[in-house]
C-alpha positions as CSV (number, residue, x, y, z in Angstrom):
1,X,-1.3,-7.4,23.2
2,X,0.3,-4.3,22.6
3,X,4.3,-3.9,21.3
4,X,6.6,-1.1,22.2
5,X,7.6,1.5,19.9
6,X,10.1,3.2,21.6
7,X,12.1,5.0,19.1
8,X,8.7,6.4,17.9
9,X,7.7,7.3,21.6
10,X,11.3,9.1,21.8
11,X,11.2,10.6,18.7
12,X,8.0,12.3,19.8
13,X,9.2,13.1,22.9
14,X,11.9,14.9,21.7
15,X,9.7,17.0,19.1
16,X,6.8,17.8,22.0
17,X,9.8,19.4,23.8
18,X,10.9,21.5,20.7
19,X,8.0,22.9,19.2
20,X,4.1,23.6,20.4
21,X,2.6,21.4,17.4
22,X,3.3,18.0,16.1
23,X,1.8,16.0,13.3
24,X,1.8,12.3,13.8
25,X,0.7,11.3,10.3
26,X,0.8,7.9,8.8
27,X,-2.1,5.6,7.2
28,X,-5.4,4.2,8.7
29,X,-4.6,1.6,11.4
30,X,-1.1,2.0,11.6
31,X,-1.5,2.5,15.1
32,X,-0.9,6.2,15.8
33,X,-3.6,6.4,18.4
34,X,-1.9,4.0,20.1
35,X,1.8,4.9,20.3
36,X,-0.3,8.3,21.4
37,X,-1.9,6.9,24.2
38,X,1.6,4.9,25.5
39,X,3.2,8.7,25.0
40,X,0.3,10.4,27.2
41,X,0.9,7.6,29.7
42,X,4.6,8.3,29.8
43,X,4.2,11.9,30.5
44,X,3.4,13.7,33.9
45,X,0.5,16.5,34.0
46,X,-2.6,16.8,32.1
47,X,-4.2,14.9,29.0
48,X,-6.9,16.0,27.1
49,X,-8.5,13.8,24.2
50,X,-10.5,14.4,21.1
51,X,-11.4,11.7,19.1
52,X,-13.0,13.7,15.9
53,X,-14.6,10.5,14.8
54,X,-16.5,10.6,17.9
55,X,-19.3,13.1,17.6
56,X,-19.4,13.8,20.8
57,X,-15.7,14.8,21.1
58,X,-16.7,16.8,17.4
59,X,-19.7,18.8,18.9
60,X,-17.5,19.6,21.8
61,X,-15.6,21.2,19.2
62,X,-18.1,23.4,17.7
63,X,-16.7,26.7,19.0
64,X,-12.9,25.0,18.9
65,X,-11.2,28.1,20.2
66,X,-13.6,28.4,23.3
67,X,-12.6,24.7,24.5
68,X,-9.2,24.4,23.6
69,X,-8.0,28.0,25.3
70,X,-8.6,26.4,28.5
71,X,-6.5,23.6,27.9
72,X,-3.0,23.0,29.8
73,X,-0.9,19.9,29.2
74,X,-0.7,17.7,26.3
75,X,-3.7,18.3,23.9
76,X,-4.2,15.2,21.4
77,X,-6.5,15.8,18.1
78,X,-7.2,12.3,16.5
79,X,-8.2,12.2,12.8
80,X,-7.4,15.9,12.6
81,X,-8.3,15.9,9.0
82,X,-11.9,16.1,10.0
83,X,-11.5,19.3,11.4
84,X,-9.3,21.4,9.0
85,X,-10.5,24.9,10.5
86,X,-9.0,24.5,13.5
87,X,-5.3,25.0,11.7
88,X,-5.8,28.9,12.3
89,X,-6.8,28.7,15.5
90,X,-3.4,26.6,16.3
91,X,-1.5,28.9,15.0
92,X,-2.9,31.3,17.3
93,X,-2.1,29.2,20.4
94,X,1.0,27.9,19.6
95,X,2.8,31.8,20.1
96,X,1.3,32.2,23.3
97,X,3.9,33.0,25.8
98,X,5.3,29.9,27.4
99,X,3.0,27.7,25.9
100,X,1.2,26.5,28.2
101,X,-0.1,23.2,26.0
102,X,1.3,21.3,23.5
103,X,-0.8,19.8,20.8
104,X,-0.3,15.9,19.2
105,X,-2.4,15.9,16.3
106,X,-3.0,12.8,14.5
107,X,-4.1,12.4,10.8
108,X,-4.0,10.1,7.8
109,X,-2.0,12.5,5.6
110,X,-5.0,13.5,3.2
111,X,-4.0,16.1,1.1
112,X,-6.0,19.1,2.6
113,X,-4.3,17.9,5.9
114,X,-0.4,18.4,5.0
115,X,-1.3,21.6,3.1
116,X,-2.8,23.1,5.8
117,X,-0.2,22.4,8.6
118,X,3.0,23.2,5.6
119,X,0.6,26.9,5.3
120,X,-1.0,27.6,8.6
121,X,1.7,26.3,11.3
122,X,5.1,27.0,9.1
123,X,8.0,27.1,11.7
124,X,5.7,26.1,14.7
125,X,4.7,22.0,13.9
126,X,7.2,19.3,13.2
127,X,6.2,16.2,11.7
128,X,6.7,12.7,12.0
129,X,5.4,9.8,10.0
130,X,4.7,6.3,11.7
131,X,4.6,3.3,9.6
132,X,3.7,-0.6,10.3
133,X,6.1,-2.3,12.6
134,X,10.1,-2.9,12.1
135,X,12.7,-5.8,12.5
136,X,13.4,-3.5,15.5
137,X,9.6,-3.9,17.2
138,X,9.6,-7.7,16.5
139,X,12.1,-10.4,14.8
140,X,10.4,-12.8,12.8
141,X,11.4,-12.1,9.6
142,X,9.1,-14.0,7.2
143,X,6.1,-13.4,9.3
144,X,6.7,-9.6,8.9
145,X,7.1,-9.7,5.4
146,X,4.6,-12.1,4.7
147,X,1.9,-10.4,7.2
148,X,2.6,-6.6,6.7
149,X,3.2,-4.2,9.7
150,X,0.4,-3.0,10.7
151,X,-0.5,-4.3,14.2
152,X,-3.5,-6.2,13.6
153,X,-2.5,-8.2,10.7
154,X,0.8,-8.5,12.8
155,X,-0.5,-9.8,15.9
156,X,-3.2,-12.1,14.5
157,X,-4.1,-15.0,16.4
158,X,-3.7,-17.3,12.4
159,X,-2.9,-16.5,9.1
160,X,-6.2,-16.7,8.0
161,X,-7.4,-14.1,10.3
162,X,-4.4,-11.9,9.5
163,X,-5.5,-12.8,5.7
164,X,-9.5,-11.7,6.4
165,X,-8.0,-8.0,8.5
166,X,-6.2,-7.1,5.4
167,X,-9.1,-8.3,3.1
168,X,-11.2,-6.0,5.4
169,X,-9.1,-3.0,5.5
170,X,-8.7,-3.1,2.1
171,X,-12.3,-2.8,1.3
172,X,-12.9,-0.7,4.2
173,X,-10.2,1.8,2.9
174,X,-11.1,2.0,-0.3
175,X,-14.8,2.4,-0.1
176,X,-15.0,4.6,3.5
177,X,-11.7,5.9,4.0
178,X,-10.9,7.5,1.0
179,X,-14.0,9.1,0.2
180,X,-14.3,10.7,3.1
181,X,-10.7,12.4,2.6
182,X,-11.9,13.7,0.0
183,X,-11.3,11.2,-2.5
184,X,-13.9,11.4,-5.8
185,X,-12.3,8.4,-7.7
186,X,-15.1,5.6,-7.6
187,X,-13.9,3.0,-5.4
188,X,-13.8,0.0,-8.4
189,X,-11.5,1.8,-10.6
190,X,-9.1,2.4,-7.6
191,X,-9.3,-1.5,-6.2
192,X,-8.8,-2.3,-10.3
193,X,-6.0,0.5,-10.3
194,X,-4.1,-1.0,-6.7
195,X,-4.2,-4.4,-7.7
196,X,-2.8,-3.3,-10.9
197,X,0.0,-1.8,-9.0
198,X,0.3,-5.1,-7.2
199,X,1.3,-6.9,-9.6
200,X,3.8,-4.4,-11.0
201,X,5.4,-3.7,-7.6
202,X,8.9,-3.1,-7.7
203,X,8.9,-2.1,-11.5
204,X,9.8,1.5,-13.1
205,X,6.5,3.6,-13.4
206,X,5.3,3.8,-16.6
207,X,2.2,5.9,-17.0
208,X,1.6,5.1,-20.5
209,X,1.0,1.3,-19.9
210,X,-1.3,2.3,-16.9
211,X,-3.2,4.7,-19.0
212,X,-3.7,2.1,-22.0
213,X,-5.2,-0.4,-19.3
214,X,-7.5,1.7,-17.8
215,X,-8.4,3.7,-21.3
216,X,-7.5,7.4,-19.8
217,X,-4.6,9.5,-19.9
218,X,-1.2,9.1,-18.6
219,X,-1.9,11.9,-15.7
220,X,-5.2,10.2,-14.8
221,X,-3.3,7.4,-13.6
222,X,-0.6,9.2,-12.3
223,X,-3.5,11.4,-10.1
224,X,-4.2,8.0,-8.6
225,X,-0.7,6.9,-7.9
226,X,0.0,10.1,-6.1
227,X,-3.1,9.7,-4.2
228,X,-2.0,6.2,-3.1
229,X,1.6,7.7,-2.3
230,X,-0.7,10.7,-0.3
231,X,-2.5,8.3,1.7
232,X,0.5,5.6,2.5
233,X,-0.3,3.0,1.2
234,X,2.1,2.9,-2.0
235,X,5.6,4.2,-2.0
236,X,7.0,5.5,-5.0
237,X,11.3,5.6,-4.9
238,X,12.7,8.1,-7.3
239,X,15.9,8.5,-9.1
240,X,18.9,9.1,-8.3
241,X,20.9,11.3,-11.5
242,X,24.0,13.0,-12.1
243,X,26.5,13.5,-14.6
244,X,28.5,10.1,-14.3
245,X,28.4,9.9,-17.9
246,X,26.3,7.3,-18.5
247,X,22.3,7.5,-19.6
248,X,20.3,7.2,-16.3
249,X,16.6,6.2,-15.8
250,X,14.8,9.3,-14.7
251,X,11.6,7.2,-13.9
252,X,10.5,6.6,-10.2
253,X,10.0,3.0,-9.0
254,X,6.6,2.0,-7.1
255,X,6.2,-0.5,-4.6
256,X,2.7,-1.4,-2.5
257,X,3.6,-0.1,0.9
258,X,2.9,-3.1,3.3
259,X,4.0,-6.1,2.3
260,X,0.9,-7.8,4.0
261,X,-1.3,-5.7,1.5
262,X,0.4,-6.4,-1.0
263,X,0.3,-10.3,-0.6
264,X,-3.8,-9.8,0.1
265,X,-3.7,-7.8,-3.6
266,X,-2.2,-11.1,-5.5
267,X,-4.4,-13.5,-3.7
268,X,-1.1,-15.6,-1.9
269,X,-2.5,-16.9,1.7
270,X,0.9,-18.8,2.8
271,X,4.3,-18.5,2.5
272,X,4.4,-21.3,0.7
273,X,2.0,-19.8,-2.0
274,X,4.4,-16.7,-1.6
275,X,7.8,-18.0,-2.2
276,X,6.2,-19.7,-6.0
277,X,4.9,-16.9,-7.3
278,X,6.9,-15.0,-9.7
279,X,6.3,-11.7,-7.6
280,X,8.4,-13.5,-4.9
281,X,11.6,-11.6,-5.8
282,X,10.1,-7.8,-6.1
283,X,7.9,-8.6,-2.6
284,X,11.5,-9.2,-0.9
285,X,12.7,-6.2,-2.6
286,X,10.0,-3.7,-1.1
287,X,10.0,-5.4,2.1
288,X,13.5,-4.9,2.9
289,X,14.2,-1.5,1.2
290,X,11.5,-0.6,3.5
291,X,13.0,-2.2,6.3
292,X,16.7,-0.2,5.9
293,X,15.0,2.7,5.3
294,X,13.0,2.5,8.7
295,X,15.9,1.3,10.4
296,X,18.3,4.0,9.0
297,X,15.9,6.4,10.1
298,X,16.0,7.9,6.4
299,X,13.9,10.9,5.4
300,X,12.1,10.1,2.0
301,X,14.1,13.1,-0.1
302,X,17.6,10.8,1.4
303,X,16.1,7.2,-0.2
304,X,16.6,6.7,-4.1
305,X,16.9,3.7,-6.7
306,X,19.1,4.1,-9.7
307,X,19.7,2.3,-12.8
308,X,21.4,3.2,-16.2
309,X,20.0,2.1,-19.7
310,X,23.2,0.2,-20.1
311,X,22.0,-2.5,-17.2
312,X,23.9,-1.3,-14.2
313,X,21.8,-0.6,-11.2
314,X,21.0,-0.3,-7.6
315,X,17.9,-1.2,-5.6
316,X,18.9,1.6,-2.6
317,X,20.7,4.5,-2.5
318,X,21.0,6.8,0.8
319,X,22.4,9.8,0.6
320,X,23.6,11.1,4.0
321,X,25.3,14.9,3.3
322,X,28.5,13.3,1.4
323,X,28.0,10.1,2.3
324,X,26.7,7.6,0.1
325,X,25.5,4.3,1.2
326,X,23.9,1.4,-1.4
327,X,22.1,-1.6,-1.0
328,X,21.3,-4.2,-3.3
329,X,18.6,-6.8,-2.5
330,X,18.8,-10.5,-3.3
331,X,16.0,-13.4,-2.6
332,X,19.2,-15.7,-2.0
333,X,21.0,-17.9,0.9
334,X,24.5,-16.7,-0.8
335,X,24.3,-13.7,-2.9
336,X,27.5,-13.7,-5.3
337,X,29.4,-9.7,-6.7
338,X,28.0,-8.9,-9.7
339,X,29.1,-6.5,-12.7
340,X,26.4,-4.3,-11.8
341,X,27.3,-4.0,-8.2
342,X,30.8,-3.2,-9.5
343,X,29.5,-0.4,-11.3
344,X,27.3,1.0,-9.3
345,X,30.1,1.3,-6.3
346,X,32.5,3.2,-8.6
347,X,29.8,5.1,-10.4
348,X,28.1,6.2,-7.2
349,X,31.7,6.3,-5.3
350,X,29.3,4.5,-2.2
351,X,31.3,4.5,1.2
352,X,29.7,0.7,1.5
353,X,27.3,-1.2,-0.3
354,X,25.1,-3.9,1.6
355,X,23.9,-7.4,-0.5
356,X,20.6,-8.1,1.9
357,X,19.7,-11.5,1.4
358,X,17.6,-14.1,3.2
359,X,20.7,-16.2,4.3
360,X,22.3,-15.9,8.3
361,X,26.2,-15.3,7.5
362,X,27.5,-12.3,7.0
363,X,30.6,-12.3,5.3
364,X,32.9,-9.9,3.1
365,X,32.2,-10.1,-0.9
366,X,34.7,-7.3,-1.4
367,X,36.2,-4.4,-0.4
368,X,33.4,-2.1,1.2
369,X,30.9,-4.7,0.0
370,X,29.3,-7.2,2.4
371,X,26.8,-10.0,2.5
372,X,23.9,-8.8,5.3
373,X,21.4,-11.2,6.0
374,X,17.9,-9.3,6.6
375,X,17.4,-11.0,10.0
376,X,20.4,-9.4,11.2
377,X,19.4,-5.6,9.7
378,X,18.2,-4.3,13.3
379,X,21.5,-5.2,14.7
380,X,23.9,-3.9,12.0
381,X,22.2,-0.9,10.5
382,X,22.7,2.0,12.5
383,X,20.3,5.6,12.2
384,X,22.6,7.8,9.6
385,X,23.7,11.4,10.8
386,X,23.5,13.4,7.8
């Protein structure tokens, strides 16, 4: 069974049509090969595929200008990271008069990868990251939060064989993936260091408390955080500051990406285990921040946190040109105004501030403040023009 995607297969669209090179990026089974294939299906003319896990599609390869010369159409390079020489030779073929093919390469974002396209194809690629699925893709609520968005843990036929896909592609990840972009942290230390993160999800980073538990410096474990953050699989949500008078956390916020990982990290199997844990809260938090976000179609450097030493604070902040908007997340039926809210609507001067909540009525708390209920997100949120 197979979902459409189709403001990712739009979206693509659009950016095949405007320049010669696109970078679908995202993390390992995300399903970026197949939103690719559902875009090559949708398009007339030519296709021509190169698995680079394949090595037969990698010896093909082996003199890369000599096969892809030839090639008209829509060229698609999966797990481009295995290839990075080829960059150059993109370059090349992406000013060639009238273009005469356009190449979708695919990649898990390793380092080397987005330094090469940001060097080698400045001005001629446009990138576009695809995450797990949205309350726009499918509707059930607690299943996606509880399950994660990546198809397979999605669509599986139980919870326990959603549970033993995450178990696996943790593992998998960790000891296969990683390494082989490049990775040279031993795989225990990063399993000890994600499950670490797990459990402080939705928390202010604090590098010092990281490095006292693993018994290395503070930029040891900040190397691993970013290389988490590099790979998609955490997300770290910095702060928002200005000069509002008041003393402002300047700390970033991290969250496990999926929220299906993150429930395999902690050990929870059901909901029920889920909702009586004491990470219940912050797993609704990153859940639905990552939900608006999505849904608002939000680049990253638009999405902050903020918070003041004095106790005010906001779980979401997007920043549209002069447009504010906040959001403020709440593991209730019937989420009540609060001081902080308060603030953080006169502080930030926000043209509206959303209370997300796991209630179904929407209803008015204030003046630009409502009550949203997350099931009703896809229908109400609206992609921001900046």
């Amino acid at each position: 069974m197979e979902i459409p995607r189709p403001v990712h297969l739009r979206r693509l669209t659009l950016l095949l049509r405007e320049r010669p090179v696109v970078a679908l990026l995202g993390a390992r089974q995300v399903g970026k090969s197949t939103l690719a294939r559902q875009l090559a299906a949708a398009r007339r003319g030519p296709t021509t595929w190169f698995d680079l896990e394949n090595p037969v599609d990698l010896a093909r390869l082996s003199d890369p200008g000599l096969e892809l010369r030839r090639l008209r159409g829509l060229v698609v390079l999966d797990e481009i990271q295995r290839l990075p020489d080829v960059f150059p030779l993109l370059r090349v073929l992406a000013d060639r008069p009238r273009t005469p093919a356009r190449f979708l390469v695919l990649g898990s974002a390793s380092p080397e990868l987005l330094r090469q396209t940001s060097e080698t194809l400045a001005g001629r690629v446009a990138f576009h990251t695809l995450d797990g699925f949205d309350l726009r893709e499918v509707r059930d609520v607690d299943r996606l939060w509880l399950h994660g968005g990546f198809p397979r843990a999605f669509l599986a036929r139980s919870p326990a064989a959603s549970r033993r896909w995450r178990d696996d592609f943790i593992r998998t990840f960790l000891e296969r993936d990683l390494p082989e972009l490049g990775s040279t942290v031993p795989s225990t230390t990063l399993r000890r260091f994600w499950t670490m993160l797990a459990h402080w999800h939705g928390q202010l980073w604090n590098g010092a408390e990281f490095g006292r538990a693993f018994g290395v410096a503070h930029t040891t474990v900040r190397r691993y955080l970013d290389l988490l953050t590099s790979v998609f699989v955490v997300r770290q949500l910095p702060p928002w500051h200005e000069n509002v008078g008041k003393r402002q956390v300047r700390a970033p916020k991290v969250y496990v990406g999926d929220s299906g990982i993150l429930h395999a990290l902690l050990g929870l199997n059901s909901r029920d285990a889920l909702v009586s844990h004491p990470k219940v809260g912050a797993s609704w938090e990153g859940f639905v921040v990552r939900q608006v976000c999505h849904l608002l179609a939000a680049r990253p450097e638009q999405c902050f946190h903020w918070s003041t030493f004095s106790g005010a604070e906001l779980d979401l902040l997007v920043v549209a040109g002069s447009r504010r908007y906040g959001f403020e997340v709440k593991r209730t039926e019937a989420p009540r105004l609060t001081p902080s809210m308060r603030s953080a609507l006169e502080t930030l001067d926000l043209q509206r501030l959303d209370v997300v909540h796991a209630g179904q009525r929407t209803y008015r708390l204030a003046p630009r403040v409502r009550a949203l209920p997350a099931a009703q997100l896809a229908t109400e949120l609206r992609p921001l023009r900046a």
